[in-house]
N, C-alpha and C positions, 0 to 999 in steps of 0.2 A: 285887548287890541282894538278895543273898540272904537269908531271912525278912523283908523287908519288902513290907508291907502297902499297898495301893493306900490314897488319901486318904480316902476314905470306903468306905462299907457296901454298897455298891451293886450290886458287880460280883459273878458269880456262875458259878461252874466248874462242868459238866456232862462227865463223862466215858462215853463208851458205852465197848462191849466190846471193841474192837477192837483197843484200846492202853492200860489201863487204869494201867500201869507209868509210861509216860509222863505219864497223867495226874497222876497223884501228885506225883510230881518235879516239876512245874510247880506245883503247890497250896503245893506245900509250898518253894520259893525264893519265892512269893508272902505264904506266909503265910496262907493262906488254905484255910478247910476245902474238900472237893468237894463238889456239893448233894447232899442224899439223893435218893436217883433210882433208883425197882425198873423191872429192864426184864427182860422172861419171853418166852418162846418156848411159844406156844400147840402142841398135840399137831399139831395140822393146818399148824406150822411158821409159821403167822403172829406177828409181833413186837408185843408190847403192852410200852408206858413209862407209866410214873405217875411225876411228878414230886412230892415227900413235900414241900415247904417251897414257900410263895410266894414269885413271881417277879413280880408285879407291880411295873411301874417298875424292874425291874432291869436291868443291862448283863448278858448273856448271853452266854458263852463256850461252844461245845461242843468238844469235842476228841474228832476222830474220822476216823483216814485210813482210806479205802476200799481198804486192802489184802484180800486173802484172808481168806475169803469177801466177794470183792467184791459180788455183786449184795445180799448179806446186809446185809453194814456200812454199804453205800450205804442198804437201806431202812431200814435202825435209824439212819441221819444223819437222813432227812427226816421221820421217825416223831419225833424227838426235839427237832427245827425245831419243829414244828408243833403239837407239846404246849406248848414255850416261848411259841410266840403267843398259844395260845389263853389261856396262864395270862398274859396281859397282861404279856408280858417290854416293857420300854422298846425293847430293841435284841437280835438276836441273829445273833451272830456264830460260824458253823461254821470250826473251825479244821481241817483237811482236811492232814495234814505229807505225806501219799501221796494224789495226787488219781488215782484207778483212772478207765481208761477214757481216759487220755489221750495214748494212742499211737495214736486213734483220732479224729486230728483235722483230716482228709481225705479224699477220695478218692481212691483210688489205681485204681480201677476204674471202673463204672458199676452203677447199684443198690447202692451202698452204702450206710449209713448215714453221718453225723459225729457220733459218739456222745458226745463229747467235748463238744462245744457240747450235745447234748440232755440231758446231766447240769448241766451249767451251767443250761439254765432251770430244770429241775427242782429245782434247789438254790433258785433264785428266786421260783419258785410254790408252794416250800413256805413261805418265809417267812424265808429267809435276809436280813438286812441286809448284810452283808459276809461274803466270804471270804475265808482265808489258804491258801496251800499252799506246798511246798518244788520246787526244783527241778522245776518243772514238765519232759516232755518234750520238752514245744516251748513255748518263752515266747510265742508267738500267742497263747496259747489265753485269756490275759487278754484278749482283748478279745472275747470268748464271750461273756462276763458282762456283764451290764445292770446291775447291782450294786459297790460301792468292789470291787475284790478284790486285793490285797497279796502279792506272788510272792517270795516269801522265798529266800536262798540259803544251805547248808550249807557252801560251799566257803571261808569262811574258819575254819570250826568243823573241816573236814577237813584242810585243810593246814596248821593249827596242829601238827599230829600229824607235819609231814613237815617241822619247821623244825631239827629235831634234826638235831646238828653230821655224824651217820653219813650223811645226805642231800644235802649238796654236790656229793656229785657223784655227781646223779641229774637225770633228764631225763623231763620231763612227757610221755606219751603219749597221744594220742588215740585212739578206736579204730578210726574211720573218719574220712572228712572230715567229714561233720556234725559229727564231735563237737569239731571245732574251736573252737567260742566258747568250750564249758564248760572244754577244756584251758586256753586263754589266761586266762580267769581264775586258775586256780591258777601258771600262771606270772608275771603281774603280781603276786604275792603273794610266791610265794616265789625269783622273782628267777631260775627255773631257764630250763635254754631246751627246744624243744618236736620232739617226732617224733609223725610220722602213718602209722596202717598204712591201707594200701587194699588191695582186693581186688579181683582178676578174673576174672570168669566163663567161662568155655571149654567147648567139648563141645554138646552136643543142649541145648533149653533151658537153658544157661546152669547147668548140674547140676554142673559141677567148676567150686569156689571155689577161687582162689587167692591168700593172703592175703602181702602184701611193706610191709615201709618204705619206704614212697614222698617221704618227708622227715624229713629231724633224722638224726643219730648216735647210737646206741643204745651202741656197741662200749664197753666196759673201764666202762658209769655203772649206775647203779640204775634200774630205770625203773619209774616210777609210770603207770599205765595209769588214767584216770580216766573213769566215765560217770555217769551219773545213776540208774542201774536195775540192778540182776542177778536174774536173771526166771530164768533155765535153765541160768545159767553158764555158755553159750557161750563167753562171751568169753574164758573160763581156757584155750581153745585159742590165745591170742594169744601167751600165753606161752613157750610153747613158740619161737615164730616169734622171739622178744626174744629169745630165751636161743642161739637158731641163731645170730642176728643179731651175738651177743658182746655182750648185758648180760649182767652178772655176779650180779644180784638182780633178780627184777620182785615188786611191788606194784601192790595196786591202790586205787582211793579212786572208793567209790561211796556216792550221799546213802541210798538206799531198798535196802535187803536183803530184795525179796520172795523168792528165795530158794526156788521154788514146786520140784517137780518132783523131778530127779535133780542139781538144784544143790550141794549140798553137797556128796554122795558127788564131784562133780567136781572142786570146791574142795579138800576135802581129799586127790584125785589126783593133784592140779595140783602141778608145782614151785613152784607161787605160794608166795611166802616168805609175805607176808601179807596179806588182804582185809578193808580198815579201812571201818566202815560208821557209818552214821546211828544211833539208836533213832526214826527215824520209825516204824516198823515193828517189833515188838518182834520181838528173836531171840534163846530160850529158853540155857539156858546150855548141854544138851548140844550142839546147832546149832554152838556157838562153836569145836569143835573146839580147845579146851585153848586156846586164844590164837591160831589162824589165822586165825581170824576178830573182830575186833577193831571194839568198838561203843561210838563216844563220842556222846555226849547233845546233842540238841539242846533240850533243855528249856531252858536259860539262856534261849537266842534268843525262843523261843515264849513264854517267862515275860516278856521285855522288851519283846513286840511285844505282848502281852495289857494289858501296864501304861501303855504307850506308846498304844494305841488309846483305852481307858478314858482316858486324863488329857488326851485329846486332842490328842499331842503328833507331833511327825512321826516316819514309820517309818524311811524311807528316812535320817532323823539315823544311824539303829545302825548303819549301816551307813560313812557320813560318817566316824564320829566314828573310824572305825578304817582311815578312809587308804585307803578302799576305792574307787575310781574308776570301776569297770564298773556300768552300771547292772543294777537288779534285778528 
């Protein structure tokens, strides 16, 4: 669908600052300019937007994941909502590819917050009609929202990447048992079969981890380690564990490359052959470590679900139409 143009004049892309790269790539397979939109960072660190062109009666797109600086890009989302309303947008729709905050969508204690859902109203009292996001951490968290909100999946845009003939004999990993769904998806896909590492805690509070393959054969295959987030790079200690184990290469295949911390420096420690990511999240080209780090576009997806919402058509087709069976 590349350079083509929704049916009419209507629709209208807002990019904040967040992911600005991304935006573009989406404007531009749509055909379609970004709005002009000044947004400034007062001395006293407060966020001021002026949207430059009316928006009355218009379909609204903003494109904006809540990556790092999260509490920032979160308030330049509803700051940007809420300019759109007031300039009498028709509809507007926060496109969210990293929704921050949502590994926070529980109690695991008492006096906590669910921060997760309290971003979800917020998104809704600011004026949000719909939302979209990728890979959510926990697929619950749609039903947070009192609003349409469309949970989009990366995982046939990432294992397009792992359908290459060097990949046969390679074996889906999960990282833990949770992450069991996400792996089965890219095995339903790419037809491989599946291992799962778990862990066991020992010693005074549960302070010595001990991490084994508690299912699938790793021995003499390739093993793809798949999750949905890399946040500190812990997980590049799994590898090690695969390589003990007798795989012969590990990969890994994650949607969001936050990527925050001493991530990198780990990633490129790691015997990880290679860490194949999203651009939900933009990651600058030194970050990429000459090709270790490996960033294909979700923009196609986002461009088809933008064109797809506007023409009023079904989302959950894109995904139909390509033999995809797990719901999203």
């Amino acid at each position: 669908m590349a350079n083509k143009s929704p049916s009419n004049n209507v629709l209208k892309l807002i990019a904040g600052r967040a992911n600005p790269i991304l935006a573009d790539e989406i404007a531009t397979i749509l055909g379609l300019p970004l709005c002009d939109i000044r947004i400034s960072t007062f001395t006293d660190s407060e966020i001021h937007v002026q949207v430059e062109e009316s928006l009355r009666g218009k379909d609204v797109f903003i494109i904006q994941p809540t990556c790092p600086p999260v509490n920032e890009n979160l308030m330049e989302l509803l700051i940007m909502i809420d300019a759109c309303r007031r300039a009498s947008a028709r509809q507007v729709t926060a496109i969210v590819p990293y929704f921050g905050y949502a590994r926070q969508d529980h109690k695991s204690t008492g006096r906590e917050p669910i921060t997760a859902k309290l971003v979800a109203d917020i998104l809704s009292v600011a004026g949000a009609n719909r939302v979209i996001a990728v890979d959510l951490h926990s697929a619950p968290i749609q039903g947070f929202f009192n609003i349409p909100m469309d949970h989009l999946t990366a995982v046939p845009i990432l294992a397009q990447y792992f359908k290459k003939a060097k990949f046969k004999n390679a074996v889906i990993v999960s990282p833990d048992l949770g992450g069991t769904k996400l792996a089965e998806k890219y095995t339903d896909i790419l037809h491989l079969p599946m291992a799962v590492i778990a862990k066991r805690r020992r010693g005074i509070g549960g302070r010595d981890v001990e991490f084994f393959v508690s299912m699938g054969q790793v021995k003499g295959k390739i093993a793809i380690i798949t999750d949905d987030v890399i946040t500190s790079g812990s997980t590049t200690k799994l590898v090690d564990i695969l390589l003990a184990s007798g795989a012969e290469k590990v990969y890994m295949a994650v949607t969001h490359p936050v990527l925050a911390a001493a991530a990198v420096d780990r990633v490129r420690n790691s015997p990880l052959k290679q860490l194949v990511v999203t651009n939900t999240i933009d990651v600058p080209e030194p970050k990429r470590l000459n090709g270790k780090i490996k960033v294909v576009s979700i923009a196609p997806l986002l461009a088809k679900v933008i064109n797809n919402i506007h023409e009023n058509i079904s989302v959950s087709q894109i995904f139909t139409e390509q033999n995809i069976n797990f719901p999203v």
